[in-house]
C-alpha positions as CSV (number, residue, x, y, z in Angstrom):
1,X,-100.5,252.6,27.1
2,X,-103.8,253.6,26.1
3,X,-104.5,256.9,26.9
4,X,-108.1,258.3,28.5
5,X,-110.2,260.7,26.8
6,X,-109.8,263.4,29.7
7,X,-105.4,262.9,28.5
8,X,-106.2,263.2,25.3
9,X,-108.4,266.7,25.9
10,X,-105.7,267.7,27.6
11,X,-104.7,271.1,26.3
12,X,-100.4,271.0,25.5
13,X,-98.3,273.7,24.1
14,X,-99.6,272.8,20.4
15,X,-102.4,273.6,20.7
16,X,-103.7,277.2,19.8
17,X,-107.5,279.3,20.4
18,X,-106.9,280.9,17.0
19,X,-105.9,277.9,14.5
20,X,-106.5,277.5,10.8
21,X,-108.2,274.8,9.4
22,X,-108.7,272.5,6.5
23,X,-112.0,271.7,5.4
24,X,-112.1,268.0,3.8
25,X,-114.6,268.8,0.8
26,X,-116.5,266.2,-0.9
27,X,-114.0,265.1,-3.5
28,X,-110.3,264.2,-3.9
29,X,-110.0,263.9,-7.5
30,X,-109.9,266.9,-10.4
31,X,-112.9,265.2,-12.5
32,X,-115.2,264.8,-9.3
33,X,-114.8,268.3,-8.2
34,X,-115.6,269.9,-11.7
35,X,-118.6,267.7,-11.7
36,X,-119.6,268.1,-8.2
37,X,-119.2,272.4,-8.3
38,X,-121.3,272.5,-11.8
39,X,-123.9,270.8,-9.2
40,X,-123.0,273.0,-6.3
41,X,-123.7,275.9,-8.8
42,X,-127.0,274.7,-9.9
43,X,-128.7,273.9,-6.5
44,X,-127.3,277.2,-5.5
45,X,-128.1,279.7,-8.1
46,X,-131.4,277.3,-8.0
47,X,-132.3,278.2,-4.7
48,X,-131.3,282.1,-5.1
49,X,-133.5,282.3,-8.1
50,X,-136.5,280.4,-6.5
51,X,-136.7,282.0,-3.5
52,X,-136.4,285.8,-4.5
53,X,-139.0,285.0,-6.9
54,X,-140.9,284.0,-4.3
55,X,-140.4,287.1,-2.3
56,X,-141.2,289.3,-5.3
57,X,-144.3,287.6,-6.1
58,X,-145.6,288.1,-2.2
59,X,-144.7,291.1,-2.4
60,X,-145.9,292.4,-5.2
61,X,-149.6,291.0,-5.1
62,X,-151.5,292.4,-2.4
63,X,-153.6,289.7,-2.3
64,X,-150.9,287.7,-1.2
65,X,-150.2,289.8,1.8
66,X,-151.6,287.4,4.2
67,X,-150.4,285.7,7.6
68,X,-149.3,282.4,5.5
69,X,-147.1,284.2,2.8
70,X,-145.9,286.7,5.3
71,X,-144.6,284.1,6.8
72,X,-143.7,282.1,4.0
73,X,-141.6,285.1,2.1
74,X,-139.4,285.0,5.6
75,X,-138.5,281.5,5.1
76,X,-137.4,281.7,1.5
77,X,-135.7,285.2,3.0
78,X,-134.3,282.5,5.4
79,X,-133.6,279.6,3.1
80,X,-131.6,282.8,0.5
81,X,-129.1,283.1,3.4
82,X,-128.6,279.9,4.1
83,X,-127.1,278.3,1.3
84,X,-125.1,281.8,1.2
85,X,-123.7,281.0,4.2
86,X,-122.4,277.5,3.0
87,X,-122.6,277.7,-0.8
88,X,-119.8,280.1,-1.5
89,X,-117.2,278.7,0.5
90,X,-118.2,275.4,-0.9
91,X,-117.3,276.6,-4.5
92,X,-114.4,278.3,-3.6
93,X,-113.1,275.0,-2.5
94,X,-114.1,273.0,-5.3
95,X,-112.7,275.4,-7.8
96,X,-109.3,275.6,-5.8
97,X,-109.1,272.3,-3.8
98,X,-107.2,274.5,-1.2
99,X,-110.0,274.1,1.7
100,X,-108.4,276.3,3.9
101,X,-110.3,278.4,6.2
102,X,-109.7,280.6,9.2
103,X,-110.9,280.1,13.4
104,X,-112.7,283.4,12.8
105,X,-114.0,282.3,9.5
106,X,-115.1,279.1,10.8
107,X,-117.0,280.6,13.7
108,X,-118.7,282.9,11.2
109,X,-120.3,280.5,9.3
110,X,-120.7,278.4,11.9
111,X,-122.7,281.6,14.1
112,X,-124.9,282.2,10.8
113,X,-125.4,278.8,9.4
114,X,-126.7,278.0,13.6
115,X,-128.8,281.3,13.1
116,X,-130.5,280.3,9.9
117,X,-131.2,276.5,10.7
118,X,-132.9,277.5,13.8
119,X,-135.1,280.3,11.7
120,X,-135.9,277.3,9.5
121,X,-137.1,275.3,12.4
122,X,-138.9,278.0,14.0
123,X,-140.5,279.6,11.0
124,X,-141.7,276.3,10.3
125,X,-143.3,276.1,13.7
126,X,-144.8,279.4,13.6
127,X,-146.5,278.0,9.7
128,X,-148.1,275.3,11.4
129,X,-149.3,277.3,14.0
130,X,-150.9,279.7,11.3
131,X,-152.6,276.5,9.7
132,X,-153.9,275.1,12.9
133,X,-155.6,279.2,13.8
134,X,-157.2,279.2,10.1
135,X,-158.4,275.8,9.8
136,X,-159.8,275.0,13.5
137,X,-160.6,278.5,14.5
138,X,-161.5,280.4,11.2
139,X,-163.9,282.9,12.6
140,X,-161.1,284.0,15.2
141,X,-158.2,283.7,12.3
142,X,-158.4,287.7,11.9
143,X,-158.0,288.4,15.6
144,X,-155.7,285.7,16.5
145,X,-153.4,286.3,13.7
146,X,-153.0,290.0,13.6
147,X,-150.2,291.3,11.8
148,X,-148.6,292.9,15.3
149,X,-148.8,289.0,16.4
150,X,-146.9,287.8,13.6
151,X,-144.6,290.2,13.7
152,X,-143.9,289.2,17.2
153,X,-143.9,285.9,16.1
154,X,-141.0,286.3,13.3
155,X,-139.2,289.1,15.7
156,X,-139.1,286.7,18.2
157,X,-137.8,284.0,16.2
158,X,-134.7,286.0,15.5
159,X,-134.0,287.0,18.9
160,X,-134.3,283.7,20.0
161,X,-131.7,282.1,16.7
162,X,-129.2,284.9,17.1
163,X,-129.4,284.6,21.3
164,X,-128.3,280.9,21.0
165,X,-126.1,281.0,17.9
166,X,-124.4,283.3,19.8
167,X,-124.1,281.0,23.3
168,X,-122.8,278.9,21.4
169,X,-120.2,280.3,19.5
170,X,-119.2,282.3,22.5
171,X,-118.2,278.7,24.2
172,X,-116.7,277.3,21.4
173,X,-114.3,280.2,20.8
174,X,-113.2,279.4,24.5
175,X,-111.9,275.8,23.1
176,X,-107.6,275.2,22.1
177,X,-106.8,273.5,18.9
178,X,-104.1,271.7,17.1
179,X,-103.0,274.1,14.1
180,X,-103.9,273.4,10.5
181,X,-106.3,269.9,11.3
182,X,-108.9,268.9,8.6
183,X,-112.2,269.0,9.6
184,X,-114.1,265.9,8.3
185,X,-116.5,267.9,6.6
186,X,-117.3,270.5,4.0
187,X,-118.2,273.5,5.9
188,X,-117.7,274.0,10.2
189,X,-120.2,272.4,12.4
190,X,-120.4,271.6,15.7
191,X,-119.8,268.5,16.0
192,X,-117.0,267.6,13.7
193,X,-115.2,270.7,15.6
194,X,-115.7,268.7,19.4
195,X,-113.9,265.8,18.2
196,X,-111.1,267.9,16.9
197,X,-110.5,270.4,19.9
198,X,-107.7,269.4,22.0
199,X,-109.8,270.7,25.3
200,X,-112.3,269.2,27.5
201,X,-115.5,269.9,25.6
202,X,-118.0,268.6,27.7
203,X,-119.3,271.9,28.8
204,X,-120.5,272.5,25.1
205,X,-121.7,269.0,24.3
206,X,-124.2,269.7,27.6
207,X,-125.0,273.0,26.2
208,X,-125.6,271.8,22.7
209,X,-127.9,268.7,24.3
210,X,-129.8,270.7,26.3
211,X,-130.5,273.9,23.2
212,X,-131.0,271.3,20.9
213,X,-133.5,269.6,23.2
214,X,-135.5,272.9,23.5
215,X,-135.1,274.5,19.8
216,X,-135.3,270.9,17.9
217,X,-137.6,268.8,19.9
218,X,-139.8,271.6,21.3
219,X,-140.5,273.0,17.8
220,X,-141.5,269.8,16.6
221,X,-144.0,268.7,19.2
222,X,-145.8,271.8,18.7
223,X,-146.1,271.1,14.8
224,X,-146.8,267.6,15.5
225,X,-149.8,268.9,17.9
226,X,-151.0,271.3,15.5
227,X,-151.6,269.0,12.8
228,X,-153.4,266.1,15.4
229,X,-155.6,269.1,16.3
230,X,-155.9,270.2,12.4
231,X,-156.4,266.1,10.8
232,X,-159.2,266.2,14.5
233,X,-161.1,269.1,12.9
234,X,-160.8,268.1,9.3
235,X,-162.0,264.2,10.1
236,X,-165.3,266.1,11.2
237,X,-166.3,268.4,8.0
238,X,-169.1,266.6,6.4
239,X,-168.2,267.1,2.8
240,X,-165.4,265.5,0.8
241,X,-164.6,268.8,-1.2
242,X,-164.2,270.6,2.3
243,X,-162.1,268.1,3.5
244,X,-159.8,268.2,0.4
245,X,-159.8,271.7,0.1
246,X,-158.7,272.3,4.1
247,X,-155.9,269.6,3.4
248,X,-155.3,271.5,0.8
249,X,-153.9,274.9,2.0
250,X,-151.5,272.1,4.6
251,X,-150.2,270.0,2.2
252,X,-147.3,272.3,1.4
253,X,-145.7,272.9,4.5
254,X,-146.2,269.1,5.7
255,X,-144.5,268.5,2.4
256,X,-141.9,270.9,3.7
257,X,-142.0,270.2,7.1
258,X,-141.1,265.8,6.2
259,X,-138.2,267.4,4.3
260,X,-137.0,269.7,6.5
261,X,-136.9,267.0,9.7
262,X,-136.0,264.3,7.9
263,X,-132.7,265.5,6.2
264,X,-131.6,267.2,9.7
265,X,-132.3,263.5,11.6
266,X,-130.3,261.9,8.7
267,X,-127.6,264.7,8.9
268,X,-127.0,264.8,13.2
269,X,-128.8,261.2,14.4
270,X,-125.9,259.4,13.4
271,X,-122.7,258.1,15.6
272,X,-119.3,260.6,15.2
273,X,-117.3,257.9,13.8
274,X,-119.7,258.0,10.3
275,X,-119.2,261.3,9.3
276,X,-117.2,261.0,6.2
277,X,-119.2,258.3,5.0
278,X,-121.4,259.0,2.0
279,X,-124.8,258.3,3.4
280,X,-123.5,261.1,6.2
281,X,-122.4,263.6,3.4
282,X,-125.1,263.0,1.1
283,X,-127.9,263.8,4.3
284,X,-125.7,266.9,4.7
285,X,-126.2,268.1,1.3
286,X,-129.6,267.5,1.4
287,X,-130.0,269.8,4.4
288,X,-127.9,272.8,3.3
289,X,-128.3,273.0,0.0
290,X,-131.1,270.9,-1.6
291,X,-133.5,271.6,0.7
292,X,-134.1,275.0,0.5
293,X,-133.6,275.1,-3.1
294,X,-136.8,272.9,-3.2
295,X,-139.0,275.3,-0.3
296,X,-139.7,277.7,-2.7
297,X,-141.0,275.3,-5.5
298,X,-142.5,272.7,-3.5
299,X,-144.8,275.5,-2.7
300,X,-145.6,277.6,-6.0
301,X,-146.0,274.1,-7.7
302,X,-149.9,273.8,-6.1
303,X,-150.5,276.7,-5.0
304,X,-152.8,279.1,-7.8
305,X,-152.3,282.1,-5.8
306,X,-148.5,282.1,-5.9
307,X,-148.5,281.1,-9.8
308,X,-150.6,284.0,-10.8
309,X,-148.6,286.3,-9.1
310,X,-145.0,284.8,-10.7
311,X,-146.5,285.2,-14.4
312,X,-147.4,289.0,-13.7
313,X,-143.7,289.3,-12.0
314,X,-142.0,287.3,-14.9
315,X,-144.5,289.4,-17.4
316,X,-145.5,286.2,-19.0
317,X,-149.1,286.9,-18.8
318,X,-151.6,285.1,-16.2
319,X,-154.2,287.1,-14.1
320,X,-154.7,288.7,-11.0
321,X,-158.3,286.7,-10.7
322,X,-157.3,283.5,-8.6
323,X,-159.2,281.2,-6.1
């Protein structure tokens, strides 16, 4: 007899709210894993090495102390913790093919990995909000982008990740499990850990809904509106070179911003059932790990100001005279 899903979410006397898991990894065999942690190494010690370059270079050039890198060295601080939160464990696995991991290790990096996705997503916002006050109001930018405002801005940020992260987490650690199942993944997220918790978990699939409704889709309109409002203003500058050079100082964090959305639609837009597969796994490596190893370059690669400033950190010559 086929049972319902409100039997199968029953909880029974297996079933424990402090199990240990087993993460699935990306690879079965010996030769894949050696290949795919060499990779693992490289993104990661890619994106640690890009993005505290980043931060030394804004930081060490006062010129560079500006709303748009202050907020800019806070998402490569951001993007630095979050393939630390995934990365490690990831090796570990891959050098060991154990997988094993704890309930209270899993909602560690589940509470930080939550914490520092949603600073990505809100960071990005508060960029194209800086964009949108420079380009269509420039004779306000000073006053409407004071440093106490940004500040606020960033503060706010994370109060607002680490207040849901921890909502979350907080319900989750309510949920019973079977002991030692394998989580279809390579590191705890929400989702796979629903499908494998052997109580009713509709409480935290509405809460999950509803916070993903308000930090993912509300971020997102307000960049979308920025950069209607910021094409609106550039359409009407009369000259071509003012036109390019306004798109200019944007074309950075749209670059980033495409990236961003795109890998997180590909990673959680997609049914339960495909989360093994390898278009699933390969989105999900694009978000964690790929991703922000590329912030930090996608946006020295254009950008004069933060190239000057890398030679005189590196001490491999360059000048502090930049447009």
């Amino acid at each position: 007899m086929k049972m319902s899903s409100q039997e199968i979410k029953r909880p029974s006397m297996n079933c424990s709210k402090a199990p240990d898991f087993v993460l699935a990894g990306l690879a079965r065999g010996p030769e894949n894993r050696l290949v795919l942690f060499g990779v693992f190494l490289v993104l990661y010690l890619g994106s640690l090495l890009g993005n505290a370059l980043l931060l030394l270079a804004i930081g060490a050039d006062v010129r560079l102390h500006t709303p748009m890198y202050f907020f800019l060295s806070q998402l490569s601080l951001v993007d630095l913790c979050f393939t630390s939160t995934t990365a490690p464990k990831i090796l570990e696995d891959l050098w060991t093919s154990h997988g094993s991991i704890s309930f209270s290790g899993c909602l560690a990096q589940l509470y930080f990995f939550a914490v520092f996705a949603d600073m990505d997503n809100l960071l990005l916002t508060a960029m194209a909000i800086d964009r949108y006050a420079s380009i269509c109001h420039p004779l306000h930018y000073p006053l409407l982008m004071t440093p106490c405002r940004c500040g606020l801005l960033v503060g706010g940020s994370w109060g607002v990740a680490h207040s849901v992260s921890l909502v979350h987490i907080l319900f989750l650690s309510q949920l019973c499990f079977y002991t030692k199942q394998e989580i279809p993944h390579f590191f705890c997220d929400f989702g796979p850990l629903f499908q494998l918790s052997c109580s009713d978990t509709h409480s935290n699939e509405v809460l999950m809904m509803v916070l993903t409704a308000l930090l993912g889709i509300g971020p997102l309109l307000c960049i979308v509106s920025s950069y209607a409002r910021i094409f609106h203003a550039v359409a009407r500058v009369p000259s071509t070179k003012g036109k390019k050079k306004a798109l200019a100082t944007c074309s950075s964090h749209l670059s980033m911003v495409i990236l961003f959305y795109s890998t997180v639609f590909a990673t959680y837009l997609k049914p339960p059932s495909t989360s093994r597969s390898v278009g699933a796994l390969a989105a999900a490596v694009m978000y964690t790990m790929v991703t922000p190893t590329l912030n930090p370059f996608i946006y020295s690669l254009r950008n004069k100001s933060v190239q000057s400033s890398l030679k005189r950190v590196l001490g491999i010559g360059g000048s502090w005279d930049y447009d």
